[in-house]
C-alpha positions as CSV (number, residue, x, y, z in Angstrom):
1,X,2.4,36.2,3.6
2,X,-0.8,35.1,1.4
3,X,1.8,32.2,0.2
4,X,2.2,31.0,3.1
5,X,-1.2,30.9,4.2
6,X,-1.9,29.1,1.1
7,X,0.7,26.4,2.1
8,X,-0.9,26.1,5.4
9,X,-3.8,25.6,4.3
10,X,-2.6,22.8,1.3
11,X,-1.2,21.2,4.2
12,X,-3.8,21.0,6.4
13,X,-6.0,19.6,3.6
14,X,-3.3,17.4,2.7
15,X,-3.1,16.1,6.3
16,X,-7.4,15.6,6.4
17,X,-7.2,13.5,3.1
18,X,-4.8,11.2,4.8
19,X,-7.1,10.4,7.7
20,X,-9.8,9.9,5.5
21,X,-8.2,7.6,3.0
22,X,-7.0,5.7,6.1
23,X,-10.7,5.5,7.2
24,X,-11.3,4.5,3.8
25,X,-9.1,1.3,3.3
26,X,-8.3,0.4,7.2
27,X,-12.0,-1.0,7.7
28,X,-11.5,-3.3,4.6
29,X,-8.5,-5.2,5.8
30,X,-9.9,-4.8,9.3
31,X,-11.4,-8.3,8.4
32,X,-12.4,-8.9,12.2
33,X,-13.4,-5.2,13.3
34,X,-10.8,-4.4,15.9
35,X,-9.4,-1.4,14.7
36,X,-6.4,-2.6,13.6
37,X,-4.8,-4.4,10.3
38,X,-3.1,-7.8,11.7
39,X,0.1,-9.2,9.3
40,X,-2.3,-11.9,8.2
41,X,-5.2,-9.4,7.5
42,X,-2.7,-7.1,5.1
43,X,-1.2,-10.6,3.8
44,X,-4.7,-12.1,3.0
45,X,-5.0,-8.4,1.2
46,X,-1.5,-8.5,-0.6
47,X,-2.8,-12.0,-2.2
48,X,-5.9,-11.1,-3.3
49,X,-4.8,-8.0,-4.9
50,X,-2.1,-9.9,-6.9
51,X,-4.3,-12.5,-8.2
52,X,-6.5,-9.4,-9.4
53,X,-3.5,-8.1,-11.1
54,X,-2.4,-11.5,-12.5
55,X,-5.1,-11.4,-15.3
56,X,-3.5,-14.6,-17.0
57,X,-3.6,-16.8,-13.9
58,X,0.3,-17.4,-14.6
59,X,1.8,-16.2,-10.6
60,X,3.8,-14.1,-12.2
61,X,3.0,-10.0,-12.7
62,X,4.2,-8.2,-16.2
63,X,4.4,-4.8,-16.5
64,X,1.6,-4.7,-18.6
65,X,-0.3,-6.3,-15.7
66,X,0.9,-3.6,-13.4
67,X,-0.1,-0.7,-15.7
68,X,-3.9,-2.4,-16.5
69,X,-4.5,-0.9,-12.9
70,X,-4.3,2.9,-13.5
71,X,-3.9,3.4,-9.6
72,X,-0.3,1.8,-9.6
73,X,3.1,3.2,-10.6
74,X,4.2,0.2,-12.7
75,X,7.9,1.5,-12.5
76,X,8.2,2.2,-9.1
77,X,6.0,-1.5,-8.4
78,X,8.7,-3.0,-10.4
79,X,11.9,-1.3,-8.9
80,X,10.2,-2.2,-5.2
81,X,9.0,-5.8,-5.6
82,X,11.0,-7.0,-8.6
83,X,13.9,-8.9,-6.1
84,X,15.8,-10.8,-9.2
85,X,15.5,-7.5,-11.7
86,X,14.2,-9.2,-14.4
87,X,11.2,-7.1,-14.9
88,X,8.4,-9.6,-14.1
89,X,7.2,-10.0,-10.2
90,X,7.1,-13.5,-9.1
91,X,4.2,-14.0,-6.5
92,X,7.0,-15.3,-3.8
93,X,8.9,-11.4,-4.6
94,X,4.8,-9.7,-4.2
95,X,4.2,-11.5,-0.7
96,X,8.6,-10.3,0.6
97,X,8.0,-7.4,-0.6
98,X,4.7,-7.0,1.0
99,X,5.6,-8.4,4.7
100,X,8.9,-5.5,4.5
101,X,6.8,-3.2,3.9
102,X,4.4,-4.3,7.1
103,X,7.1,-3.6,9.2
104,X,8.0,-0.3,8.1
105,X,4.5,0.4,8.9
106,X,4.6,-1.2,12.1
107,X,6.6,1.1,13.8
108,X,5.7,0.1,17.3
109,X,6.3,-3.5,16.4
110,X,3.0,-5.0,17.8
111,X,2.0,-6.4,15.2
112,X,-0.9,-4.7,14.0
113,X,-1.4,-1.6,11.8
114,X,-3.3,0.7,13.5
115,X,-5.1,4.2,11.8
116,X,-2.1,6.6,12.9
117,X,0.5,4.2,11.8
118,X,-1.4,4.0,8.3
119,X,-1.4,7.7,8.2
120,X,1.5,8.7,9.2
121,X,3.1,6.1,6.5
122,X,0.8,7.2,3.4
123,X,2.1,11.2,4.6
124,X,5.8,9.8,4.2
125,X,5.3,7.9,1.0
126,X,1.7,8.8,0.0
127,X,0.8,4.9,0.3
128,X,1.7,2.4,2.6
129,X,3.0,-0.1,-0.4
130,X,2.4,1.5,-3.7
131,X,1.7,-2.1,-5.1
132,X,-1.4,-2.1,-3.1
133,X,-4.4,0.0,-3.1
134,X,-6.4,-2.4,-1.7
135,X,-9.9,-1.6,-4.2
């Protein structure tokens, strides 16, 4: 019985974290404060955040690049972006990768990312791209 309390309760706090992380990182992309994350706001996001990872200017992310940032699984960044399998992430394979991953999020198709669709995709695969954690 006291186990199953104790899930509940990990659940629950699991479930609170979400909302606030989605409070957390919606307002940044939310560029023009409508409450929402428009393809061109998450877009404009994707390509900063790979030129922050791209340390040598080169358009092209390493795995070393990927695993300077401590907040991103550089396998799992690889295995999801890396298109040709070559190991190395080609800007062009970031930005695909990035706009599929928009419209798994999207699941209302409008469009927009709004706060529940944010949450409800980080409780299904803890972020909505694990390339991006939008700092």
């Amino acid at each position: 019985m006291m186990k199953k309390i104790l899930a509940v309760i990990v659940m629950i706090l699991f479930a609170v974290s979400l909302v606030f992380a989605a409070e957390e990182i919606l307002p940044k992309l939310d560029k023009n404060k409508d409450g929402k994350v428009s393809k061109k706001e998450y877009m404009n996001a994707v390509k900063g955040h790979f030129s922050k990872l791209d340390k040598n200017r080169d358009g092209v992310l390493t795995r070393e690049e990927i695993k300077s940032n401590e907040k991103i699984d550089a396998e799992k960044t690889i295995g999801e972006a890396d298109a040709d399998k070559d190991g190395r992430i080609l800007k062009s394979e970031y930005e695909q990768a990035a706009k599929k991953r928009f419209s798994s999020i999207d699941k209302n198709r409008n469009g927009y990312i709004d706060r529940n669709e944010w949450g409800a995709e980080r409780s299904e695969l803890y972020s909505p791209f694990t390339l991006f954690t939008f700092e």
